[in-house]
N, CA and C of each residue as an Amber inpcrd file, in Angstrom:
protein
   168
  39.7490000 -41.5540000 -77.3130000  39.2000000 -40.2340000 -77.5490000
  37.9990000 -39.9990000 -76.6370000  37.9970000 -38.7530000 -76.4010000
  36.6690000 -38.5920000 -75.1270000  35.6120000 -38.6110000 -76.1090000
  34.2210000 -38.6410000 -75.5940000  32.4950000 -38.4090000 -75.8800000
  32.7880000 -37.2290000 -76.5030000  32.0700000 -36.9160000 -77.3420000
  31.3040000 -35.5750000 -77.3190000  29.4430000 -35.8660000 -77.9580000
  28.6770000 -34.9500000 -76.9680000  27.4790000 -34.4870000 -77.1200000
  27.3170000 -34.5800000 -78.8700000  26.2260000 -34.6190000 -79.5520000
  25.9870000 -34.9210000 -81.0050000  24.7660000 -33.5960000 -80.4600000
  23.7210000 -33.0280000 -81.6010000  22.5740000 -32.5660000 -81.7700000
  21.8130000 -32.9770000 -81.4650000  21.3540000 -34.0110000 -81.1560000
  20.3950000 -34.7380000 -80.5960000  20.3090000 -34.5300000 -79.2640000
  21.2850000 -34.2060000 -78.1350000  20.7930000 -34.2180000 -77.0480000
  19.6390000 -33.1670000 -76.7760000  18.6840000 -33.1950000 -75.9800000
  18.1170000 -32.5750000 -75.7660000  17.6090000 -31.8490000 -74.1760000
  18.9650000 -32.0000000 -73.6810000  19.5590000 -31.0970000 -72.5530000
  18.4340000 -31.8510000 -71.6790000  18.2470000 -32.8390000 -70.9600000
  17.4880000 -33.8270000 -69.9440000  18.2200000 -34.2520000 -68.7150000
  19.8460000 -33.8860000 -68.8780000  20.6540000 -33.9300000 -67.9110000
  20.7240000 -35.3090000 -67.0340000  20.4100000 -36.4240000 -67.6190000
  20.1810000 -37.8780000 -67.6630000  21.9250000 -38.1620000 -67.6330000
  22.6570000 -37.7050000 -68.7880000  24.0980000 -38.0120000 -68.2960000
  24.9920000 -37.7600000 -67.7790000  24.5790000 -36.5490000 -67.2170000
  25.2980000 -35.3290000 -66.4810000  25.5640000 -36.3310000 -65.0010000
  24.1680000 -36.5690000 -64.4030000  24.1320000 -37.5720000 -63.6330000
  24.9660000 -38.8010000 -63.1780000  25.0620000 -39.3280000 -64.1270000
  25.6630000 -41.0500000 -64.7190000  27.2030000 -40.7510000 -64.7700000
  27.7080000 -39.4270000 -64.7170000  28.8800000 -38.8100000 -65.1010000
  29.8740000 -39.6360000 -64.0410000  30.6540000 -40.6760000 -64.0620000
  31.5510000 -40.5330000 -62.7830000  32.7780000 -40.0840000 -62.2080000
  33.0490000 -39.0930000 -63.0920000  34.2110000 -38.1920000 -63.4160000
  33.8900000 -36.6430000 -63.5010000  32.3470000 -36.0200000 -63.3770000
  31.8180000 -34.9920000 -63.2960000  32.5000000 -34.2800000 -64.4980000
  32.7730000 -34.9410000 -65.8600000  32.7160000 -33.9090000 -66.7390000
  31.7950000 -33.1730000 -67.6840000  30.6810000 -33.7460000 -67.6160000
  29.5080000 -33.3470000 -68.4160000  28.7020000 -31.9160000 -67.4910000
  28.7340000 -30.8400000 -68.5350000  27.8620000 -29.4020000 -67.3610000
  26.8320000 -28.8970000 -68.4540000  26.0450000 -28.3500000 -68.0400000
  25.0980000 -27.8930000 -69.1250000  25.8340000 -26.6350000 -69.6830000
  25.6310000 -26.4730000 -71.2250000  25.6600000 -25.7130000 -72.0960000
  25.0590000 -24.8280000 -72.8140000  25.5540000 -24.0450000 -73.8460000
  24.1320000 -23.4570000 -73.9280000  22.8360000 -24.3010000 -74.9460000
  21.8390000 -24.8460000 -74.1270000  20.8150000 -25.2370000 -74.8910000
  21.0330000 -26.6490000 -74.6170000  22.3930000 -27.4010000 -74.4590000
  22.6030000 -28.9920000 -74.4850000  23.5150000 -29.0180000 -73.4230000
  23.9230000 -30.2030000 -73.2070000  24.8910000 -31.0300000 -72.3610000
  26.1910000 -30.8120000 -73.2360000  27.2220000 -30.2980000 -72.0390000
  28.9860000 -30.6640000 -73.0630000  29.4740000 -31.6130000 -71.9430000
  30.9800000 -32.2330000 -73.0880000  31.5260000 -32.8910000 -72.1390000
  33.0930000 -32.2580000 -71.9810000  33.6270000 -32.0320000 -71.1680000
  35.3950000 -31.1340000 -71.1340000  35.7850000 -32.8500000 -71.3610000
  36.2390000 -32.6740000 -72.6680000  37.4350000 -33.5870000 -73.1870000
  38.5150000 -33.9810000 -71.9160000  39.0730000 -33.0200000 -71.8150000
  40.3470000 -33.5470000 -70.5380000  39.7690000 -33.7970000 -69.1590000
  38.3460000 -34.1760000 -68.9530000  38.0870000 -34.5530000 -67.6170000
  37.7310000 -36.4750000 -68.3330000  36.8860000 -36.5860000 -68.9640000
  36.0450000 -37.3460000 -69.8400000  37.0520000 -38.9220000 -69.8780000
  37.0670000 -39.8650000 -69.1390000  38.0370000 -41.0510000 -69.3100000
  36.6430000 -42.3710000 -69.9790000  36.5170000 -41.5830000 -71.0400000
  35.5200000 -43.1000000 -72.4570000  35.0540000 -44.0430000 -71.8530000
  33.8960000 -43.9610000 -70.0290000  33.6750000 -45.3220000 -69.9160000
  32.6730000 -45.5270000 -70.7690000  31.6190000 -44.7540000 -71.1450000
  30.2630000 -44.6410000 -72.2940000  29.2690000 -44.4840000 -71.1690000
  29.0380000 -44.2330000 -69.7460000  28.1390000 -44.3740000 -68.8470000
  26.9840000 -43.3310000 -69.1380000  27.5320000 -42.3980000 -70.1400000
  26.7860000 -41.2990000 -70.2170000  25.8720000 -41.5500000 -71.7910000
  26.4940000 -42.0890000 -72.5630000  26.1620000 -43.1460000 -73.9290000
  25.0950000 -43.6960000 -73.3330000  25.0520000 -44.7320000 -72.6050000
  24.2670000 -46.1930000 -71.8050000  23.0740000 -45.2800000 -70.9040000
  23.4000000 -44.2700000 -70.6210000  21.8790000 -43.2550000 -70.3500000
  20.9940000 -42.5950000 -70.8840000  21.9870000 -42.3250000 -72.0200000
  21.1530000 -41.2400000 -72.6410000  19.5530000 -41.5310000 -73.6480000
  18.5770000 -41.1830000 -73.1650000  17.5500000 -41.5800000 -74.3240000
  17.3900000 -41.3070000 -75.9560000  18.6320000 -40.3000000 -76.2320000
  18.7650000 -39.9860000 -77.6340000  19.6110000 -40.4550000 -78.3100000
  20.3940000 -41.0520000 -77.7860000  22.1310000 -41.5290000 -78.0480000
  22.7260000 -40.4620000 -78.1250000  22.8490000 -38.9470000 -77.4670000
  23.8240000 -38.1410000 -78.1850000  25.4160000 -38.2000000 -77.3660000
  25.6440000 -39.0880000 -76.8970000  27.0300000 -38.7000000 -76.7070000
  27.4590000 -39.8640000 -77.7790000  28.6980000 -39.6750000 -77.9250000
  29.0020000 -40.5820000 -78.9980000  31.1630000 -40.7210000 -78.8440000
  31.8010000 -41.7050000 -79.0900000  33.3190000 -41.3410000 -79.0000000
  33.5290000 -41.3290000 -80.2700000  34.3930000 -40.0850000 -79.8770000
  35.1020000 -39.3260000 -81.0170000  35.9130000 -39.8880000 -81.7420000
């Protein structure tokens, strides 16, 4: 199952970065991730300072 963003992110764009599949784009207010780009390595998990990505 792909990531998805939790409430906690707080749009720092830290995993957007780390992305190596470029599915993470800013949203409104936070970070999303498009499910059908998203292949579960957690690189964006292992960056984030809030923990908000999380697998589904």
């Amino acid at each position: 199952m792909a990531y998805k963003i939790g409430e906690e992110c707080i749009n720092c764009g830290v995993c957007e970065s780390e992305c190596p599949v470029e599915a993470i784009s800013e949203g409104d207010g936070v970070r999303v991730i498009d499910a059908d780009k998203c292949i579960e390595c957690g690189a964006c998990a292992d960056a984030c300072p809030t923990d908000a990505p999380k697998a589904e």
